[in-house]
C-alpha positions in Angstrom: 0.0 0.0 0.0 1.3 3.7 -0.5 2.1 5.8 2.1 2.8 9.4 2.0 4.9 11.6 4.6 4.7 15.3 4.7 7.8 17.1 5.4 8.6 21.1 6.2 10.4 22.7 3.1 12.9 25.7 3.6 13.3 27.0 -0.1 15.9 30.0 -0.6 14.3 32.9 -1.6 15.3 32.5 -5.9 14.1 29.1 -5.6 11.3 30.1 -3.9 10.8 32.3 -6.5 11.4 30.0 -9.4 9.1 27.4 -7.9 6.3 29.9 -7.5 6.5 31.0 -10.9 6.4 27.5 -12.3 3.6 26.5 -10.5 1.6 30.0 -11.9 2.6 28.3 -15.6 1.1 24.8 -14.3 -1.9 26.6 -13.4 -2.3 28.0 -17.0 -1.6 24.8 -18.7 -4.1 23.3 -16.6 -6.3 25.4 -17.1 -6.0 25.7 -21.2 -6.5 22.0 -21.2 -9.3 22.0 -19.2 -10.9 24.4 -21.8 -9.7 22.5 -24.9 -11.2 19.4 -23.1 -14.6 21.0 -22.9 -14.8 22.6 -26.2 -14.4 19.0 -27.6 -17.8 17.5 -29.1 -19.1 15.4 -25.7 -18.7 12.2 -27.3 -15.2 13.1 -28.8 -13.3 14.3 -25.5 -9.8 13.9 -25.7 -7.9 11.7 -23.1 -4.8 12.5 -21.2 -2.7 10.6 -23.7 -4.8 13.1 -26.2 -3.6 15.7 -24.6 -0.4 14.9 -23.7 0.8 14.5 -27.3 -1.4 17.8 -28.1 1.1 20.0 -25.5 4.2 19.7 -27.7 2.0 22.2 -30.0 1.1 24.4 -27.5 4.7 24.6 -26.3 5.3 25.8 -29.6 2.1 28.0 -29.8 2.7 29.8 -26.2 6.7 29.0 -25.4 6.3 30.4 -21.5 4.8 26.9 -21.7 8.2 25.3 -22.1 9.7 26.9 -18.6 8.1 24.8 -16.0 9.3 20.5 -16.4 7.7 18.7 -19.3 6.6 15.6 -16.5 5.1 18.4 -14.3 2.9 19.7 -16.9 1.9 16.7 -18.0 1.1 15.7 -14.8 -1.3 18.4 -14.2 -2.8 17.5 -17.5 -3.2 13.8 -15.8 -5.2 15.2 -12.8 -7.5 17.0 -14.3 -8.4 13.4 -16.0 -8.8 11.8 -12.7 -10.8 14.8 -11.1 -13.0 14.5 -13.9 -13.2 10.6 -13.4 -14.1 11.4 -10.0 -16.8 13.6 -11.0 -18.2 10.8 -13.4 -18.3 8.8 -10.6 -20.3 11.4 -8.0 -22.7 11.7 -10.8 -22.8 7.9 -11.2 -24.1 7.8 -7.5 -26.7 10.6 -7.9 -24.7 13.4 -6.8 -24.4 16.7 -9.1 -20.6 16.7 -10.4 -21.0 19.5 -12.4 -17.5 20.4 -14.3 -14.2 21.1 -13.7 -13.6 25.2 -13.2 -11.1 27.4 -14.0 -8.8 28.4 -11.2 -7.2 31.6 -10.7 -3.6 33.0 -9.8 -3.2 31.6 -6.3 -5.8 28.5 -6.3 -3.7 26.0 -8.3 -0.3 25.5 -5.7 1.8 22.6 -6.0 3.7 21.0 -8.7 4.3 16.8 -8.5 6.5 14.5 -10.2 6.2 10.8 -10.1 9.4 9.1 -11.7 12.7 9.4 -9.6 15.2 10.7 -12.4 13.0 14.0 -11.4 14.5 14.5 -8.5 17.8 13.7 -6.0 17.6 13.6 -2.2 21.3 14.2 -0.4 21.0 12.6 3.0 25.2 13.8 3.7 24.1 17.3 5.5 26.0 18.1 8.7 22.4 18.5 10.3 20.5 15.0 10.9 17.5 17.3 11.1 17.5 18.3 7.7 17.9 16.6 4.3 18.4 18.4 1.1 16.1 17.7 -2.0 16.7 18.9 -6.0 13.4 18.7 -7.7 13.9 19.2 -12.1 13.7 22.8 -13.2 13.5 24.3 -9.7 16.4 23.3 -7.9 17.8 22.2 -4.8 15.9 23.2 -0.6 16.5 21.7 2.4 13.3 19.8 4.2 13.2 19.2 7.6 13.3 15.7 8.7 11.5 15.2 11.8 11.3 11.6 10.5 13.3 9.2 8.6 13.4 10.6 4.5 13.5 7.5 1.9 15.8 7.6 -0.4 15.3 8.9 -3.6 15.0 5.3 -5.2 12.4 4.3 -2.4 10.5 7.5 -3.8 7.3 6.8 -5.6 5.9 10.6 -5.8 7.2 13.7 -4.9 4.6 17.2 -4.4 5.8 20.1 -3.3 3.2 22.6 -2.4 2.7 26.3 -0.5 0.3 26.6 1.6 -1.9 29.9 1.5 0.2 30.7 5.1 3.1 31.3 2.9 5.0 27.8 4.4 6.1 25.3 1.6 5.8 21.7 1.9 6.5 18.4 0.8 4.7 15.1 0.4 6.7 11.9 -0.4 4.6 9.0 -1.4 6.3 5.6 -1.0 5.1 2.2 -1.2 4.5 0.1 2.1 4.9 -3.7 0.9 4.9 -5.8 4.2 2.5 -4.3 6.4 0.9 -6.3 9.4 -1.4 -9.2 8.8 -4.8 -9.0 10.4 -5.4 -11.4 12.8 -7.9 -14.5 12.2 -11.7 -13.6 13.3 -11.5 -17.2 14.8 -8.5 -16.1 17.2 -10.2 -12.6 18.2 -11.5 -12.3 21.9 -14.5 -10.1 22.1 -12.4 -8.2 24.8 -10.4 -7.0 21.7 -13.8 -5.6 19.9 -15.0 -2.5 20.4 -18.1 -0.6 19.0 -17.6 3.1 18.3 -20.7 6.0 18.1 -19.6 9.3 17.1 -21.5 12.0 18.5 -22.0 16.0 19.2 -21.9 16.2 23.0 -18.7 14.0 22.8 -16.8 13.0 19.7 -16.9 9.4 20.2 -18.6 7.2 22.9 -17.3 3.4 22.7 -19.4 0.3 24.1 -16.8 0.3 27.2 -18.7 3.5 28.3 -15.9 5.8 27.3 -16.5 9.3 26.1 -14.2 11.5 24.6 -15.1 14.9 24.3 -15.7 17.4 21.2 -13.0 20.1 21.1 -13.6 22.9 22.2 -12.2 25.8 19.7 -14.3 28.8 20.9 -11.0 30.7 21.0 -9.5 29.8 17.6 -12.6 30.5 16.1 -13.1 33.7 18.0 -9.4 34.7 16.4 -9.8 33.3 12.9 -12.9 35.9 13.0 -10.9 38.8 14.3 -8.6 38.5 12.4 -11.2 38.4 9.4 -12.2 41.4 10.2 -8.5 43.6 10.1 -8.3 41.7 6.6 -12.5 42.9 5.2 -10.7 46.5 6.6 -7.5 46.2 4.1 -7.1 47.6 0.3 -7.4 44.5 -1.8 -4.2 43.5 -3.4 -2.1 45.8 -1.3 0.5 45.2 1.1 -0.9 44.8 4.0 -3.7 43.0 2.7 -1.3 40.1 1.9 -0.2 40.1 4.9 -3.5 40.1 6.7 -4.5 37.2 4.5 -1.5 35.5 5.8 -2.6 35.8 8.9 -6.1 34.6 8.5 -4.5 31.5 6.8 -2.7 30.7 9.8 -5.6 31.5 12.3 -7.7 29.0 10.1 -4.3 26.3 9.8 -4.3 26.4 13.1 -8.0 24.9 13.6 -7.2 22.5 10.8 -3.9 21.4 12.6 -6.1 20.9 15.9 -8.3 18.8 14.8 -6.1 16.8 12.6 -4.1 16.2 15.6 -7.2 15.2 17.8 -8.2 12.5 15.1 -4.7 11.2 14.5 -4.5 10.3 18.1 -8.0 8.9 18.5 -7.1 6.7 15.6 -4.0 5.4 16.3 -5.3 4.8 20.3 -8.4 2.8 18.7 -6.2 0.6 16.0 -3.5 -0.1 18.8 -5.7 -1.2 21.2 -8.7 -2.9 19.3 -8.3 -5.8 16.6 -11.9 -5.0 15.8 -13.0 -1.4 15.4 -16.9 -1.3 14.3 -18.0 2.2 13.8 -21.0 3.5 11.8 -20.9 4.2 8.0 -22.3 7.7 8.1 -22.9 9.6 5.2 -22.3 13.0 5.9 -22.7 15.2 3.3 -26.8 15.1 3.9 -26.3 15.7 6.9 -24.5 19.0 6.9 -27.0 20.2 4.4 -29.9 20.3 7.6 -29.9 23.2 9.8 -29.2 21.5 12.9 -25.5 21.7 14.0 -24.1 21.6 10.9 -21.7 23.9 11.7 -20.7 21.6 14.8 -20.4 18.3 12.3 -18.3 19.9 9.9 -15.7 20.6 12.6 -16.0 17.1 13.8 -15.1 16.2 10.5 -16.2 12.5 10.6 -15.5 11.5 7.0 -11.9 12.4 7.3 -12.1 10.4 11.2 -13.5 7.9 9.2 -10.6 8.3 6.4 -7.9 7.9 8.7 -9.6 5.0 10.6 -8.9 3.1 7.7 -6.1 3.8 6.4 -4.6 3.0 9.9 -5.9 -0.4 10.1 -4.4 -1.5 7.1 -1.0 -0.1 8.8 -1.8 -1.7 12.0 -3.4 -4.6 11.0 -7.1 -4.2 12.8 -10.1 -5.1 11.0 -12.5 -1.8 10.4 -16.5 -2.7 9.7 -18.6 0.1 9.0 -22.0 -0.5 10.0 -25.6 0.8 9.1 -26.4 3.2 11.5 -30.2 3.5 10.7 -32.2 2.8 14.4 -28.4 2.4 16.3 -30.1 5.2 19.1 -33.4 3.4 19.3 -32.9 -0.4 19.5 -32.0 -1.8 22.9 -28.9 -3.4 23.0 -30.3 -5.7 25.4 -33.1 -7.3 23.6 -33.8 -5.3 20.2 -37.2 -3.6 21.2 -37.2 0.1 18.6 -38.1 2.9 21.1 -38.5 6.4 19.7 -36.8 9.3 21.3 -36.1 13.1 20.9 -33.0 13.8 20.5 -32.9 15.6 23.8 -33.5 12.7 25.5 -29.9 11.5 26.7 -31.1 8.4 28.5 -32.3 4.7 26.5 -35.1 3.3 29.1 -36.8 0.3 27.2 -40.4 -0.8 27.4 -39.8 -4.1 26.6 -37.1 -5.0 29.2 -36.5 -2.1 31.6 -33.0 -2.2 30.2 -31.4 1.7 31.1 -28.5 3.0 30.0 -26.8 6.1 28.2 -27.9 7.1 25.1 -24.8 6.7 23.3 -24.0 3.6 25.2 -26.8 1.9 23.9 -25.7 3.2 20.4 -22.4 2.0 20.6 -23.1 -1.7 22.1 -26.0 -1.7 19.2 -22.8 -0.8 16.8 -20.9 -3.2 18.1 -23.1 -5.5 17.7 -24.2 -5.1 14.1 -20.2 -5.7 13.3 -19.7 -8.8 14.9 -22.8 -10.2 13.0 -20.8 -9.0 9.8 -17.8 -9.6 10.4 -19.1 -13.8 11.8 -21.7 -14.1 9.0 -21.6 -17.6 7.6 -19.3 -18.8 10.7 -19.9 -21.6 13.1 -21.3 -20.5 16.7 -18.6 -21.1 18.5 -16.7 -18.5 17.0 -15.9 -15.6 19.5 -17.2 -13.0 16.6 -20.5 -14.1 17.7 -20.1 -13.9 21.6 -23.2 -11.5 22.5 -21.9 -8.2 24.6 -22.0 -8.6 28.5 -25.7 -7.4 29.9 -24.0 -4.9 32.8 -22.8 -1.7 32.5 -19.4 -0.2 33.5 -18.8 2.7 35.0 -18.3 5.6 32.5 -15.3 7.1 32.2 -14.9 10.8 30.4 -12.0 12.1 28.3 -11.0 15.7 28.0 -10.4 16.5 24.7 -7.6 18.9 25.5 -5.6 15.3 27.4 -5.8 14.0 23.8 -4.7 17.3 22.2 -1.9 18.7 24.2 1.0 16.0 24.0 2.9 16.2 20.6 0.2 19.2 19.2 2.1 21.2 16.7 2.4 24.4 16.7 0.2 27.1 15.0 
């Protein structure tokens, strides 16, 4: 499987410069072939190949288009083939695509290159913090490596972006070939399951009765507007403007980085600890199209939770089952009886059995539950997938959210 690392790039100022300007060029060829893509009769669209062999011509028609690396502009021309294969695909499950748009100076801001005579990585620096990497056309920088940087053989992809604070970066994608088998459902204990509900009052509430709560970014939120305002009060374009926007960029990084940080940790804790993590398959994009806390589930940011839950199993070797989390709050864990209930209502009391417990609780046994019927469909009773969940109820224990932010949170 691929995996990529992200490292801090320190590019002298003419590099800076150089790189900058390429990417400006990128952002033009991109956007020219976007347009000769949809002038094209809809039944006659060109492909990437199409277009590939169709930029020697514009090279010749508009020579600034010669300055950046031939491989970088073709592989913008390739990614504006797979964003429109994404698109075909939305529309294919009933969402509207739409098309492709143009993007102005400043929206397109990396340039990639995927085969390793593009670039050379120098590990002999008298720093073991930093490593010093050449990419074609732009020239050499020095990254910071705060963890070990392959070498450039082991390289699969190279992007180097800058970020709207002004901060450049690089992502390194390499290929991961042994990574840890997952262990046989047979041999799993149900101590080693877990059954995860994500929530609004907390983030997550598991079926051990442990609650982790929301963040709470009041105050970033409260600076990211302030500092909104000094930009709305700037001259567009001017000095002072840019650097205003470069402060809003970093007031809004530094939400991003927050909760980024929060989920990395909650991830890693669950895949570590759990070799089964069932957890509902939401669909959230409905969802934040109600009026009811959207704003609050868009900061949660459960697809990307969701994202990185997977993607971490595979690295860890835990097995991930998404669940349907249709009637989760109202069925009793404790004998399936549906009970309706506002969602006020933080207490499950059922009518059926007089089972009682937490709301979320419930949700999360019921969670569990629904995955270890997946996972042990088709498998012979006595195997441990199929052990039903203890009927008492330990003692809740609540998580801070800032004890799983504060260790090892970068900086702003």
């Amino acid at each position: 499987m691929q995996h990529t690392l992200r490292f801090r790039a320190y590019l002298p100022e003419d590099v800076a410069s150089e790189a900058w300007r390429h990417i400006d060029i990128l952002r033009q060829i991109r956007n020219h072939a976007v347009r000769d893509y949809y002038q094209a009769d809809s039944d006659n669209r060109p492909s990437d190949y199409d277009q590939h062999k169709k930029f020697t011509d514009w090279r010749d028609r508009w020579p600034i288009f010669s300055n950046p690396s031939a491989h970088a502009a073709q592989q913008a021309i390739s990614q504006i083939h797979r964003d429109i294969e994404t698109l075909r695909e939305r529309r294919n499950e009933g969402y509207n695509g739409g098309r492709l748009k143009w993007q102005g100076a400043g929206e397109f801001r990396s340039v990639s290159y995927n085969q390793p005579r593009r670039w050379n990585v120098d590990h002999n620096t008298d720093d073991d913090r930093f490593v010093r990497l050449r990419l074609e056309k732009i020239g050499w920088f020095t990254i910071r490596a705060d963890r070990t940087v392959p070498v450039g053989d082991e390289i699969d992809e190279v992007i180097l972006k800058q970020e709207k604070t002004g901060n450049w970066y690089v992502s390194v994608v390499t290929e991961i070939e042994e990574t840890p088998e997952k262990p046989s459902l047979n041999t799993i204990s149900p101590d080693d399951c877990i059954g995860v509900d994500l929530g609004i009052t907390s983030y997550i509430h598991t079926s051990e009765n442990l609650s982790v709560e929301t963040l709470d970014l009041s105050d970033e939120y409260d600076r990211y507007a302030r500092e909104q305002r000094k930009l709305d009060r700037k001259e567009h374009g001017s000095n002072n403007w840019e650097n205003q926007r470069q402060k809003v960029a970093r007031a809004k990084r530094a939400i991003k980085r927050k909760v980024l940080d929060y989920q990395h940790k909650l991830t890693t804790w669950l895949v570590r600890e759990y070799n089964v993590v069932a957890v509902e398959d939401l669909d959230v994009k409905p969802m934040l199209e109600t009026s009811q806390n959207a704003k609050n589930k868009q900061d949660a940011a459960w697809s990307r939770f969701l994202d990185l839950l997977e993607y971490k199993a595979d690295l860890h070797g835990t097995h991930i089952v998404k669940v349907e989390p249709e009637g989760t709050t109202k069925e009793c864990a404790s004998c399936g009886v549906e009970t309706d209930k506002p969602i006020w209502i933080r207490e499950h009391s059922c009518p059926a059995c007089g089972h009682t417990e937490d709301r979320d609780l419930n949700a999360a046994k019921n969670i569990l539950n629904r995955g270890l019927r997946q996972l042990g469909a088709g498998r012979s009773e006595s195997t441990p997938m199929q052990t039903a969940l203890p009927t008492f109820t330990p003692q809740r224990e609540a998580v801070d959210a800032k004890r799983v932010v504060e260790v090892g949170s970068p900086k702003a």
